[in-house]
N, C-alpha and C positions, 0 to 999 in steps of 0.2 A: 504494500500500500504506500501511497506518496505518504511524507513526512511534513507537508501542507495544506490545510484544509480551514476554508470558511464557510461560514451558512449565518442564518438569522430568522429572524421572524417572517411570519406572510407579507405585512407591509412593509416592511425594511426600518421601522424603527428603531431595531436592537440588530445589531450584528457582531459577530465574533472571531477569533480566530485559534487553530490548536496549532500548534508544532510538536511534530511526532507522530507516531504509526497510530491508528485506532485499530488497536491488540486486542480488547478485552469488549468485546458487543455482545450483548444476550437481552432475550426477547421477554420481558419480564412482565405476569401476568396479574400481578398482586390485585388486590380491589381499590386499592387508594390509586395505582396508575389508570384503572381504566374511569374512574371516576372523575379524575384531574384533567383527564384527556380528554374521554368521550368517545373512549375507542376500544376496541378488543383488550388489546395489548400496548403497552409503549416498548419500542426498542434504544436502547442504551448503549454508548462505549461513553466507557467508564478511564477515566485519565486520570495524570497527576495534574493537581490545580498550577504547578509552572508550567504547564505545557497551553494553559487554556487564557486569553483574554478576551475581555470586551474591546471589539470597537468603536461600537457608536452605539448611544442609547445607555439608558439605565433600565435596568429589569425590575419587576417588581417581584414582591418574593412574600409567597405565600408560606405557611410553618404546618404542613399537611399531616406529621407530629411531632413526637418530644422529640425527632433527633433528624429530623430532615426537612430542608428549606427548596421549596423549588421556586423557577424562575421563570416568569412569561411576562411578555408584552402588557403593556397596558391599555396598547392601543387595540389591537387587532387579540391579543387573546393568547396566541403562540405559546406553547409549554415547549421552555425550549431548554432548561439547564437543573438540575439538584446536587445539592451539598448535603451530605450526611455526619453524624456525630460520631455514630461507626466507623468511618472512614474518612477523617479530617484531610488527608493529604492527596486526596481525590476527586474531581467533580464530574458527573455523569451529563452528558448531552445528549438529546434526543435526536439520533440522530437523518428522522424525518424532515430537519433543520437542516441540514450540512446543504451545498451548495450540490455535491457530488454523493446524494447520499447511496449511491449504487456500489462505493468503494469501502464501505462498512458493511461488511458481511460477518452475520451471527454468527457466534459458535458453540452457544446454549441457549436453552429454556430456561428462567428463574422464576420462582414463587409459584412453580407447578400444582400445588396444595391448593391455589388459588384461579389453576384456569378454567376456562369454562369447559363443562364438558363436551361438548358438538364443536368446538375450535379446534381444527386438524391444521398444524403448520409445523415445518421441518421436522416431520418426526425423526429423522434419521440426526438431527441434532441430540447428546447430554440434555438431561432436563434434570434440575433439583427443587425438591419441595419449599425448598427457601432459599436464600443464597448464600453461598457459602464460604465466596472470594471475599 
């Protein structure tokens, strides 16, 4: 994968940038992401917070619980970034967001405990009941 990647929101009020591979993407089914979203699943690659900036824009940041803050537009809506307490030296990006999000390919299922059961997608992916990275 390139070691260059931007993306942003729908309207372009918040944009970002990572430096570095997106290594670590799994398709995570919990109930707070599909609730946040509005969608089946959210998909994730998961970085070290030096590898990730804002460009333009400030996010706004919702606290969805005790240990994790996520991050969307204000304008348009966009869920586009989460920071977790679990995992201080890491921030996950949606990567529905990226400019190129074709170059972020999963390589698990997370919060399996949590998917729906009629949702058939990459069975041939690792799938763990919660997450365990």
């Amino acid at each position: 994968m390139r070691d260059m990647h931007e993306g942003g929101c729908h309207c372009g009020a918040l944009r970002y940038q990572v430096r570095g591979p997106l290594i670590d993407v799994a398709h995570c089914h919990c109930s707070v992401c599909r609730r946040v979203s509005g969608g089946l699943l959210v998909t994730w690659a998961t970085l070290p917070c030096a590898d990730f900036q804002w460009l333009s824009g400030t996010p706004q940041c919702y606290d969805s619980s005790p240990s994790c803050v996520r991050y969307f537009c204000s304008r348009c809506g966009a869920h586009v970034a989460l920071s977790t307490d679990l995992s201080p030296e890491t921030i996950d990006i949606t990567i529905a967001t990226l400019d190129q999000p074709e170059v972020a390919r999963p390589s698990r299922h997370i919060w399996t405990s949590s998917r729906l059961p009629w949702l058939q997608l990459d069975e041939h992916l690792p799938g763990e009941p919660e997450e365990t990275l």
